[in-house]
PyMOL commands that place a pseudoatom at each C-alpha (Angstrom):
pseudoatom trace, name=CA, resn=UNK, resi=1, chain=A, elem=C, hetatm=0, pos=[0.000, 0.000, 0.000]
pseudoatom trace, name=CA, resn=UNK, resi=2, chain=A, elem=C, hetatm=0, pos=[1.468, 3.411, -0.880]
pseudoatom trace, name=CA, resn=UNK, resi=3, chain=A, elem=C, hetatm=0, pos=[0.941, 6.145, 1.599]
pseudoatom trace, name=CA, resn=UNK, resi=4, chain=A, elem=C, hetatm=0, pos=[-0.524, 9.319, -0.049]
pseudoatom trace, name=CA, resn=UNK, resi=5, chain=A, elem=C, hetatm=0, pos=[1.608, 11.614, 2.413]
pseudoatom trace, name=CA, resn=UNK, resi=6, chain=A, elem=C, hetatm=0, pos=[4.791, 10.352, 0.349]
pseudoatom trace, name=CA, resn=UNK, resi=7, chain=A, elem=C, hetatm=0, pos=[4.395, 12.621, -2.660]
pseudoatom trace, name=CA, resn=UNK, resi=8, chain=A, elem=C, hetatm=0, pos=[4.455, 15.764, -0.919]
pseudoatom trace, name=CA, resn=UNK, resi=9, chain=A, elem=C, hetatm=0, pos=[7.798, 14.655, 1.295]
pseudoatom trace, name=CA, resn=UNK, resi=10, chain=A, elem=C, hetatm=0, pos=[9.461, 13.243, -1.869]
pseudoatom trace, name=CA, resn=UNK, resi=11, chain=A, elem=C, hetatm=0, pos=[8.481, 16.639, -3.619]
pseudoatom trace, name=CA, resn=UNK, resi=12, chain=A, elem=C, hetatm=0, pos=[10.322, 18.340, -0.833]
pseudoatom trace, name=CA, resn=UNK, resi=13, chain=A, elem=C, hetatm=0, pos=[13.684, 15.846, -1.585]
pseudoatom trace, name=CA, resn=UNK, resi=14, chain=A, elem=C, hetatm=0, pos=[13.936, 16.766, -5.117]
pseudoatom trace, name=CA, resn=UNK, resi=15, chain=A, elem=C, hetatm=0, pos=[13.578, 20.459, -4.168]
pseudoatom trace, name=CA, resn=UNK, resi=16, chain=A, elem=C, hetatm=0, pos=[16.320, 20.087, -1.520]
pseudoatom trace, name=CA, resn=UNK, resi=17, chain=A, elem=C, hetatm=0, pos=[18.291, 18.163, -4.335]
pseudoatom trace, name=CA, resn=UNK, resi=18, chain=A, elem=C, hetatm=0, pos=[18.031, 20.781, -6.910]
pseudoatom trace, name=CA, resn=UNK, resi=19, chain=A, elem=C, hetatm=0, pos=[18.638, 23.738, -4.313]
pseudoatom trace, name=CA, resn=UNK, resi=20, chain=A, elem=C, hetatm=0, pos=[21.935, 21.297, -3.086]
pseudoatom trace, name=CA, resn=UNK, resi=21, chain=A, elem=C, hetatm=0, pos=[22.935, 21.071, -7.196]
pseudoatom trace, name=CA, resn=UNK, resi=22, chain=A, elem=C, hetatm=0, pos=[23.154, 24.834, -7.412]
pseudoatom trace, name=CA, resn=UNK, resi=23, chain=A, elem=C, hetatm=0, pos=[25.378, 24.771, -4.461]
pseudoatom trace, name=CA, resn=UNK, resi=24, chain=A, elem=C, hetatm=0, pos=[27.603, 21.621, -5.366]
pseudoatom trace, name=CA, resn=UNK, resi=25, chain=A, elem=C, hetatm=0, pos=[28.477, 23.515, -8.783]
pseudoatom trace, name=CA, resn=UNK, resi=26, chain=A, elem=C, hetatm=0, pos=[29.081, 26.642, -7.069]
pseudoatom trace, name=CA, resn=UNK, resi=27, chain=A, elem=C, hetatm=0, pos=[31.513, 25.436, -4.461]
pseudoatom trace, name=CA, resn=UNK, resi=28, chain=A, elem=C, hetatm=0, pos=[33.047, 23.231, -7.321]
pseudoatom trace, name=CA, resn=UNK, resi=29, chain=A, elem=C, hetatm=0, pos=[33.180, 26.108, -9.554]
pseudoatom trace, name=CA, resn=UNK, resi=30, chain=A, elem=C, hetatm=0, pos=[35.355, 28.041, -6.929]
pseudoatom trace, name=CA, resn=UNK, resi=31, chain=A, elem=C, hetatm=0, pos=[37.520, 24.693, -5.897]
pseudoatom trace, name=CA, resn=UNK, resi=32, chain=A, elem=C, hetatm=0, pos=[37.916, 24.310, -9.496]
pseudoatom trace, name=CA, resn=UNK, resi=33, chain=A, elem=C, hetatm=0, pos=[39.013, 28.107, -9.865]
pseudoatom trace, name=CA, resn=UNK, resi=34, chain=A, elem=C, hetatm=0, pos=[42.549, 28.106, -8.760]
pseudoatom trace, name=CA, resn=UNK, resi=35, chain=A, elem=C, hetatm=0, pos=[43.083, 25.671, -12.273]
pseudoatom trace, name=CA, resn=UNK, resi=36, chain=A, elem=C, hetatm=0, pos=[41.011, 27.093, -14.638]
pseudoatom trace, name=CA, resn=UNK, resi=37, chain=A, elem=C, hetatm=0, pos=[38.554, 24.588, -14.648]
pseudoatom trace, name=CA, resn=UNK, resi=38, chain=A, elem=C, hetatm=0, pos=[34.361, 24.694, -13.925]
pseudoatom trace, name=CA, resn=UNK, resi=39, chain=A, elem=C, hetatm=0, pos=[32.165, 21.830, -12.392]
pseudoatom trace, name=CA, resn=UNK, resi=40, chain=A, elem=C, hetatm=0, pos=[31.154, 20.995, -15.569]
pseudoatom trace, name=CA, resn=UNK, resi=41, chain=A, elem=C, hetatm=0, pos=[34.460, 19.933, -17.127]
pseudoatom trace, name=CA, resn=UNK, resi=42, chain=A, elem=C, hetatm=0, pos=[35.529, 18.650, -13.298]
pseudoatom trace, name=CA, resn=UNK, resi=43, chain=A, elem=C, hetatm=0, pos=[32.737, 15.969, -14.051]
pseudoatom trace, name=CA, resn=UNK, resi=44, chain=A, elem=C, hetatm=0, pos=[34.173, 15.210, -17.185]
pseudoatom trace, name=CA, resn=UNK, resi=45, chain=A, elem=C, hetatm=0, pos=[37.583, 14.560, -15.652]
pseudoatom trace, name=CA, resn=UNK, resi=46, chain=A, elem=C, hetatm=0, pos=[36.133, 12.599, -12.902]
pseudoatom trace, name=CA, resn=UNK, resi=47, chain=A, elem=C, hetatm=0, pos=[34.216, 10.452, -15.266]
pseudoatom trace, name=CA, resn=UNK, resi=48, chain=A, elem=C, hetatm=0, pos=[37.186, 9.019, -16.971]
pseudoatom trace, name=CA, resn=UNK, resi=49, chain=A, elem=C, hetatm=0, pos=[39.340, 8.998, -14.145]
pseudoatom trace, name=CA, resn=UNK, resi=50, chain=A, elem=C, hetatm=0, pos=[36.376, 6.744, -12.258]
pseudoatom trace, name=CA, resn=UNK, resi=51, chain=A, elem=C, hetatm=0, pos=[35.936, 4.838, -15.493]
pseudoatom trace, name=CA, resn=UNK, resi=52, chain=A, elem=C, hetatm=0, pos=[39.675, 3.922, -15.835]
pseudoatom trace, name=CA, resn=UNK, resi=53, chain=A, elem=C, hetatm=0, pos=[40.370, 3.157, -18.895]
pseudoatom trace, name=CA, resn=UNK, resi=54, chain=A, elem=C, hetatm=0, pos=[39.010, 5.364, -22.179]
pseudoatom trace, name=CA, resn=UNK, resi=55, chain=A, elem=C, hetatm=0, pos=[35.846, 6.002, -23.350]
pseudoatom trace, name=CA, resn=UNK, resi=56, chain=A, elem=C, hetatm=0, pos=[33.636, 7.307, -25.833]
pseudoatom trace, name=CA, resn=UNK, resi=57, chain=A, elem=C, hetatm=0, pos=[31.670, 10.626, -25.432]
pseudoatom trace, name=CA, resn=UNK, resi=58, chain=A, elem=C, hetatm=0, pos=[28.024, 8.686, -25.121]
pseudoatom trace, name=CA, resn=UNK, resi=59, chain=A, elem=C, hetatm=0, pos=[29.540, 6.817, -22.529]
pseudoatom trace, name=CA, resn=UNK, resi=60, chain=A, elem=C, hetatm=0, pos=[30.592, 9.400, -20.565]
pseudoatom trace, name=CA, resn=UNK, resi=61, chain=A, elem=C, hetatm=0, pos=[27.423, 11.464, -20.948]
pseudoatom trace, name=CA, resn=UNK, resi=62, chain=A, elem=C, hetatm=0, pos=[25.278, 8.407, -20.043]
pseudoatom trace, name=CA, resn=UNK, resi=63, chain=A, elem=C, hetatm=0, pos=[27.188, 8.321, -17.076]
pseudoatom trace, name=CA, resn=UNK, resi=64, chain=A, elem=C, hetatm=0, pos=[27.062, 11.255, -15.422]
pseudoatom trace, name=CA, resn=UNK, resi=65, chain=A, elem=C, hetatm=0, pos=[23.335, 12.045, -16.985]
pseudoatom trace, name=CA, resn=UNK, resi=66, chain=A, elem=C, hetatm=0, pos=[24.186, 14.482, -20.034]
pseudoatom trace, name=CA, resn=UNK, resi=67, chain=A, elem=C, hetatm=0, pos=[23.344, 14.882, -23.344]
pseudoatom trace, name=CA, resn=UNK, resi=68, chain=A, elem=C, hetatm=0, pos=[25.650, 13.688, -25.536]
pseudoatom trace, name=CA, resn=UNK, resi=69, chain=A, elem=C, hetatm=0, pos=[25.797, 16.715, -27.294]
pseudoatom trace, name=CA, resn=UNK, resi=70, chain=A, elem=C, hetatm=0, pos=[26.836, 19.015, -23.920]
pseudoatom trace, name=CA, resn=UNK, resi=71, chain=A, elem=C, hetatm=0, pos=[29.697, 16.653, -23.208]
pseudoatom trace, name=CA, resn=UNK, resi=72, chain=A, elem=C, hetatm=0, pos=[31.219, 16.624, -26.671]
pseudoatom trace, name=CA, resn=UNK, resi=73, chain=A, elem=C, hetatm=0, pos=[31.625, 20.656, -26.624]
pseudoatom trace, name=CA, resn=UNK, resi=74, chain=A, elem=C, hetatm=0, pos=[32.795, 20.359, -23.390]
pseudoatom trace, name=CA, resn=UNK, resi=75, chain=A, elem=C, hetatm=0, pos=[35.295, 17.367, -24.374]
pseudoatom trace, name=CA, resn=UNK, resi=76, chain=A, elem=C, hetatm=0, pos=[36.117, 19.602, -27.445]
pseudoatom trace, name=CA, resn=UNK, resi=77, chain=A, elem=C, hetatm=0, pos=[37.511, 22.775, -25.454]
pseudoatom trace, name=CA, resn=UNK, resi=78, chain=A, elem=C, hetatm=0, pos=[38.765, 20.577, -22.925]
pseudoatom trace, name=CA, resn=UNK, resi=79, chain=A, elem=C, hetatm=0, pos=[40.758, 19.262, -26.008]
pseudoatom trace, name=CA, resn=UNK, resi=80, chain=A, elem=C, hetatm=0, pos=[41.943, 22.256, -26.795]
pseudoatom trace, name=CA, resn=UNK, resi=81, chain=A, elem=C, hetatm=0, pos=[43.069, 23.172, -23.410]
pseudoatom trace, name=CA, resn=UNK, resi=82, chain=A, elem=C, hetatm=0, pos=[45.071, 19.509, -23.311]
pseudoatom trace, name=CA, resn=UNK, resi=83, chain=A, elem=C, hetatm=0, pos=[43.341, 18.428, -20.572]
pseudoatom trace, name=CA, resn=UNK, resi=84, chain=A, elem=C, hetatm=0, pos=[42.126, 15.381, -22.945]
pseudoatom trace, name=CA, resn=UNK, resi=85, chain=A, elem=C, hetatm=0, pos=[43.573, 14.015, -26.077]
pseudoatom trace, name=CA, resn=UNK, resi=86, chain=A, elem=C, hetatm=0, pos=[41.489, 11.661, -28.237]
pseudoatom trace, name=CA, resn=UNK, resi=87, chain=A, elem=C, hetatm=0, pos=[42.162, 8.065, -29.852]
pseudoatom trace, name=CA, resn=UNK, resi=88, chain=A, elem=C, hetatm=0, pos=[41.061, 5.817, -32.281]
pseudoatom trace, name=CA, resn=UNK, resi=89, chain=A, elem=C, hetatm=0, pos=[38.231, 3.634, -31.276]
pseudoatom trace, name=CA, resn=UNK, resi=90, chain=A, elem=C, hetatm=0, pos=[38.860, -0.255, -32.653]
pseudoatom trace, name=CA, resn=UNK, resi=91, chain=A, elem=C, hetatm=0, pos=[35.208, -0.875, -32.169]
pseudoatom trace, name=CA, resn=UNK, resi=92, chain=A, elem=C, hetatm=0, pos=[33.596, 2.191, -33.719]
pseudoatom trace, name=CA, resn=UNK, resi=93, chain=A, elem=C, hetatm=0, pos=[35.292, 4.192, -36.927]
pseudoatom trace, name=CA, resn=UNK, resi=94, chain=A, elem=C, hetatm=0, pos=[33.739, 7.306, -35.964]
pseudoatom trace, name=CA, resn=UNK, resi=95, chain=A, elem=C, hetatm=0, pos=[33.381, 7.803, -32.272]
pseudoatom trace, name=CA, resn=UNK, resi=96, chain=A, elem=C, hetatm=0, pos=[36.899, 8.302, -30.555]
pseudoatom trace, name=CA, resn=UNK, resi=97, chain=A, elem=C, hetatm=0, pos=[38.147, 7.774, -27.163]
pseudoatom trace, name=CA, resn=UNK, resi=98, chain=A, elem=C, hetatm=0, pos=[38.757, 10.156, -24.883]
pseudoatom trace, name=CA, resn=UNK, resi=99, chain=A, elem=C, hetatm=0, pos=[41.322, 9.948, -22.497]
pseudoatom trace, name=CA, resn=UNK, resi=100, chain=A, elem=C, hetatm=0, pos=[42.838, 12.199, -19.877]
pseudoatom trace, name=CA, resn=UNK, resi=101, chain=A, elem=C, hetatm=0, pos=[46.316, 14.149, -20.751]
pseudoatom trace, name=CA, resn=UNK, resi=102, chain=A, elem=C, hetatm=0, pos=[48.971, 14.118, -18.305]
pseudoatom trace, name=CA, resn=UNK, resi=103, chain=A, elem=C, hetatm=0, pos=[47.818, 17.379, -17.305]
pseudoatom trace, name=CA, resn=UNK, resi=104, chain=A, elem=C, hetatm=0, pos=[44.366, 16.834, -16.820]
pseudoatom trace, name=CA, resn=UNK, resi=105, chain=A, elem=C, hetatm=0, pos=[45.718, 13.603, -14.786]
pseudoatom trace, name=CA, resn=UNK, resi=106, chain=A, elem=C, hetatm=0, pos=[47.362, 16.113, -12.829]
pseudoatom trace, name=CA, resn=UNK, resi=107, chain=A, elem=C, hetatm=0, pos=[44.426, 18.495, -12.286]
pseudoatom trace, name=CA, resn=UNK, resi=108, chain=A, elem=C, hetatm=0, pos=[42.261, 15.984, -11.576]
pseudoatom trace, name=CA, resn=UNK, resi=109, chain=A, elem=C, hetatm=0, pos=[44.325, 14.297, -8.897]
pseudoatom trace, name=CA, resn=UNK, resi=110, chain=A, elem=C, hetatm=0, pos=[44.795, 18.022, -7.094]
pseudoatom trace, name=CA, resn=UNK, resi=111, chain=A, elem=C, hetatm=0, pos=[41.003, 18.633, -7.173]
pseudoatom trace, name=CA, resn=UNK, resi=112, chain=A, elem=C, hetatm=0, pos=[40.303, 15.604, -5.968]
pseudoatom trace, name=CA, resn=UNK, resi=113, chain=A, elem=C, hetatm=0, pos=[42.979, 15.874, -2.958]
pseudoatom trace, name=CA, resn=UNK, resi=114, chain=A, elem=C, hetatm=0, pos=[41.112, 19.345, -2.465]
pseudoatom trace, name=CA, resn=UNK, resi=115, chain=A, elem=C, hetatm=0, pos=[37.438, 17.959, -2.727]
pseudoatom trace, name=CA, resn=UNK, resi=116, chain=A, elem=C, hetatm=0, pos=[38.602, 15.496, 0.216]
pseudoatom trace, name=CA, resn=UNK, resi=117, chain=A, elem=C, hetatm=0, pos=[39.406, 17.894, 2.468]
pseudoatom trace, name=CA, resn=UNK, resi=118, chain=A, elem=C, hetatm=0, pos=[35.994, 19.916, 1.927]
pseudoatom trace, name=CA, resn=UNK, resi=119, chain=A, elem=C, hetatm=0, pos=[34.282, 16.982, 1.849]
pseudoatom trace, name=CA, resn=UNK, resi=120, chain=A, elem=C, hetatm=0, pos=[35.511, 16.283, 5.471]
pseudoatom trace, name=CA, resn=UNK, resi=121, chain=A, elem=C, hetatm=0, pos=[34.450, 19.439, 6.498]
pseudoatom trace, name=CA, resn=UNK, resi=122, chain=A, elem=C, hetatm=0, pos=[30.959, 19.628, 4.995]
pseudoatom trace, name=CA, resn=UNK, resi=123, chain=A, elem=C, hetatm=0, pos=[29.962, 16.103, 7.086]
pseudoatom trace, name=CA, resn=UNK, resi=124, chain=A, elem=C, hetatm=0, pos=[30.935, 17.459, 10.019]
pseudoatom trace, name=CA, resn=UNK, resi=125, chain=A, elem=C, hetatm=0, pos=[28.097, 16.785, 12.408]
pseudoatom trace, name=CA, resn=UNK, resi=126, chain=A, elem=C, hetatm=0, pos=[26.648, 13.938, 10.262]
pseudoatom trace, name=CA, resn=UNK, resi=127, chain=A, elem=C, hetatm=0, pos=[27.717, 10.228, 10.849]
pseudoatom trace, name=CA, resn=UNK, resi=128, chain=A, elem=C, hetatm=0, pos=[28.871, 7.956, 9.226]
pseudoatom trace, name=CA, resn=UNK, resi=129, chain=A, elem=C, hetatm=0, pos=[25.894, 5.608, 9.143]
pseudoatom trace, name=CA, resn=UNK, resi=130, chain=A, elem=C, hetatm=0, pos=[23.697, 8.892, 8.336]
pseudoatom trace, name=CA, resn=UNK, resi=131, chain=A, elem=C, hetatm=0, pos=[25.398, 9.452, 5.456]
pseudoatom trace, name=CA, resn=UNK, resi=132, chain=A, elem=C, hetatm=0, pos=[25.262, 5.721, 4.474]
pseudoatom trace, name=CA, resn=UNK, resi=133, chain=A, elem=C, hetatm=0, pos=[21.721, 5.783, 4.395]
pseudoatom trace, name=CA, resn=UNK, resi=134, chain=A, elem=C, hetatm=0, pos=[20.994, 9.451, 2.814]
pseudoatom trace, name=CA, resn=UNK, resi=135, chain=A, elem=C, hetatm=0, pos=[23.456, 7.602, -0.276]
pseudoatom trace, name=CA, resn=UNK, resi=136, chain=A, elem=C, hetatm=0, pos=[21.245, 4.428, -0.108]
pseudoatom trace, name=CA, resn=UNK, resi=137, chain=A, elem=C, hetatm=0, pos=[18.125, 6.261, -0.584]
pseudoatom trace, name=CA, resn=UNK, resi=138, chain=A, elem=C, hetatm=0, pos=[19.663, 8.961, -3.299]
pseudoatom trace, name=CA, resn=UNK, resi=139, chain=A, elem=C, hetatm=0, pos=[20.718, 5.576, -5.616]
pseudoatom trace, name=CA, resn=UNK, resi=140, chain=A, elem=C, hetatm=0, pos=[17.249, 3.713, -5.130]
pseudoatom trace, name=CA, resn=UNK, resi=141, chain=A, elem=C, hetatm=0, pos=[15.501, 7.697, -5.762]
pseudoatom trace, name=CA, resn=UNK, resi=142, chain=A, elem=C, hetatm=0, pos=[17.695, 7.459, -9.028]
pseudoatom trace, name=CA, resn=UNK, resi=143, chain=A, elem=C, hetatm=0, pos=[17.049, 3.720, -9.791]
pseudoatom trace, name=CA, resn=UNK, resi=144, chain=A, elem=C, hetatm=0, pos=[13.457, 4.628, -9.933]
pseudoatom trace, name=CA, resn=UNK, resi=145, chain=A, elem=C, hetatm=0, pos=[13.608, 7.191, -12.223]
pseudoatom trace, name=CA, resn=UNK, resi=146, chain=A, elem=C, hetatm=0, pos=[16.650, 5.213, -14.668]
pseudoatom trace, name=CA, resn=UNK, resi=147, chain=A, elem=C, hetatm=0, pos=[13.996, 3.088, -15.016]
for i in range(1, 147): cmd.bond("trace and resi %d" % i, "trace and resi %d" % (i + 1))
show_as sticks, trace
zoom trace
């Protein structure tokens, strides 16, 4: 039986959520700052870093929820700023890897030594096991909707 008093609560969540996206890409905008780098293309980096080994612009956008189309002009500047470099892709002729550059291996690893330390700071306050269970409810709130 679902209880009718849900909707409004989870409408509340997603409202949080968005308010808590606006602040996420501000703070990483201004983390990001110091190297010349925004959220946006900080996802980017992270997504092939996490993904560790190359991949091809649809794969990256599928995973971190984008268009294909917003992560290939960001992969494009981020080209042209050597952050990335592309390769040829033995499974597809047209769609090319993307891989980081030694210096976006380098930026990455400093904003991510950076984002720890924040990260540390932000939980303050909160457990562990709280934060456990806001992340278990976030991913089945997403599974729902990947659906």
């Amino acid at each position: 039986m679902n209880d009718p008093q849900k909707g409004p609560v989870f409408t509340e969540i997603v409202l949080e959520i968005f308010k808590l996206g606006g602040l996420l890409v501000s703070e990483g905008d201004h983390m990001g700052s110091e190297y010349g780098i925004t959220s946006a293309r900080w996802k980017i980096l992270g997504a092939l870093a996490l993904a560790g080994e190359p991949q091809t612009v649809p794969q990256i956008a599928r995973s971190m929820g984008l268009t294909r189309q917003a992560v290939q002009r960001l992969v494009d500047a981020m080209r042209e700023d050597d952050l990335l470099f592309f390769k040829d892709n033995p499974g597809h002729k047209r769609a090319k890897l993307v891989s980081l550059s030694e210096l976006g291996e380098t930026v990455f690893m400093k904003l991510d030594e950076k984002q720890s330390g924040w990260a540390m700071e932000c939980s303050e306050g909160i457990t562990k096991a709280e934060l456990e269970a806001t992340l278990s409810v976030l991913k089945r709130i997403s599974d729902s909707i990947d659906r």
